[in-house]
NUFITOR-126417 format. One line per 8 residues: number of its first residue (from 1); for each residue z, x, y of C-alpha. Coordinates in steps of 0.02 Angstrom, whole numbers, plus 32768, in hexadecimal, padded with zeros to 4 digits. Each point is the difference from the previous one (the first is absolute). Example, Ala and Ser with C-alpha at 12.3 -4.5 7.8 and 13.67 -1.06 7.14 Angstrom:
1) 8186,8267,7F1F  7FDF,8045,80AC $
END
This chain:
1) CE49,CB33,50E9  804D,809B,8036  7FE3,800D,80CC  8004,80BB,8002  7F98,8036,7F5E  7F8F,7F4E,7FE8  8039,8001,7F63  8035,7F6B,7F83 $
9) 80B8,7FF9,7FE0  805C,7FAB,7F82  8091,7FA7,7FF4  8078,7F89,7F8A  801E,7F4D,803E  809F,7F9B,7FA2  7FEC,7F56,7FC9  8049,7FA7,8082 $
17) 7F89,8060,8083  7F75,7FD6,7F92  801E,7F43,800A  8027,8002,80B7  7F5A,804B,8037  7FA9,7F8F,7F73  8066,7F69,805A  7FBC,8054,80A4 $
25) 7F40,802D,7FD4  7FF1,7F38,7FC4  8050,7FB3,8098  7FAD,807A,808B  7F5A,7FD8,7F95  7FD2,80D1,7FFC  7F88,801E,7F97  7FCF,8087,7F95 $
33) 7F95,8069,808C  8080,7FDF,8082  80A2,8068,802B  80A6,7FC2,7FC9  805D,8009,80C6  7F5E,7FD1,806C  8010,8021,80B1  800E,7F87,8080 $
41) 7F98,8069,807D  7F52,7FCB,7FE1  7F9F,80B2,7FF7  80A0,8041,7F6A  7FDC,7FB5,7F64  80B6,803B,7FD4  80B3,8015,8047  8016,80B3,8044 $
49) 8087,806E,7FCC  8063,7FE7,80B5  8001,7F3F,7FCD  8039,8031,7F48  8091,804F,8057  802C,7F71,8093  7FFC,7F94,7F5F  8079,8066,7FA3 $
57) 8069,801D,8088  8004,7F4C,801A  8036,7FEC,7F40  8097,8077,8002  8044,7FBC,80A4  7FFA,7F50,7FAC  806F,8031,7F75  8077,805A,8079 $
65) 7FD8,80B9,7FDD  7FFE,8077,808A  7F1D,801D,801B  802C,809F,8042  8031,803C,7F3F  7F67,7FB3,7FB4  7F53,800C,8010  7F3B,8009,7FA9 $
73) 8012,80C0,7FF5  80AD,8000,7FC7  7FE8,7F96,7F6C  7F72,804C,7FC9  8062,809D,7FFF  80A1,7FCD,7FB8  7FBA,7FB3,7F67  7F94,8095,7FC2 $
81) 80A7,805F,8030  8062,7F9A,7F87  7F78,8014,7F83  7FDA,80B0,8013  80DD,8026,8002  7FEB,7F9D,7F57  7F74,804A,7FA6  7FE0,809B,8053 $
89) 7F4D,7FED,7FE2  7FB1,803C,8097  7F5A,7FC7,7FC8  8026,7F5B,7FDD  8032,7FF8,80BF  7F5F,8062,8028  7FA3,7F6B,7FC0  8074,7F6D,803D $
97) 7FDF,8042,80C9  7F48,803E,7FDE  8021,80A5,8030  7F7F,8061,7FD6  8058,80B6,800A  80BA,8019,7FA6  8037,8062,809B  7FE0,7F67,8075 $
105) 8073,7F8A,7F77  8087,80A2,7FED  800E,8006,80C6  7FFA,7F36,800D  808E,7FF8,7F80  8059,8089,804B  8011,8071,7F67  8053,8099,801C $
113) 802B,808E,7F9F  80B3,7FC3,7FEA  7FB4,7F78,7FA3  7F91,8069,7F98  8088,8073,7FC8  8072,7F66,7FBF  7F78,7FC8,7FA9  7FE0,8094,7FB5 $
121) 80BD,801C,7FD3  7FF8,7F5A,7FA5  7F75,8036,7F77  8029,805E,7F67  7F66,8058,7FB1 $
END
């Protein structure tokens, strides 16, 4: 759910991801009407986004990367970057963050006009 607009958003899970978090669901015995990350804190039925990011911070110090580089935000970010540098289908990225205006995704991506005008110079009509 999208915190800002309260909105659904979607996303792509790979195979792997899909059979950890089935692995997960049937040892943690979660059912169907129960969030995936429960909380430990009684009155939360669900991890909050500060314990998301302890959890990934904990993550990329494990494997020896520097947490200071990584972060929630900045994945999020950097993979609708690599799509968007890809495709250059705005809307498509419009719909991966649940933005609900194209100026909020152009000024989250960072578009400029630079980038406009090369994309421009690279279609023939």
């Amino acid at each position: 759910m999208q915190q800002k607009t309260h909105r659904p958003v979607q996303f792509e899970i790979t195979e792997q991801t899909r059979s950890s978090l089935s692995d997960w669901i049937k040892s943690a015995g979660i059912a169907l009407s129960d969030f995936i990350f429960p909380s430990r804190i009684h009155n939360s039925p669900h991890i909050t986004t500060r314990q998301y990011a302890r959890i990934v911070r904990h993550w990329v110090t494990e494997i020896g990367l520097d947490p200071a580089n990584y972060g929630t935000h900045s994945m999020r970010r950097t993979k609708v970057t690599l799509i968007y540098r890809r495709t250059k289908n705005i809307r498509a990225i419009q719909l991966l963050l649940g933005h609900t205006k194209i100026e909020s995704t152009v000024r989250y991506l960072g578009i400029e006009v630079d980038d406009a005008l090369e994309m421009a110079e690279q279609t023939e009509v």
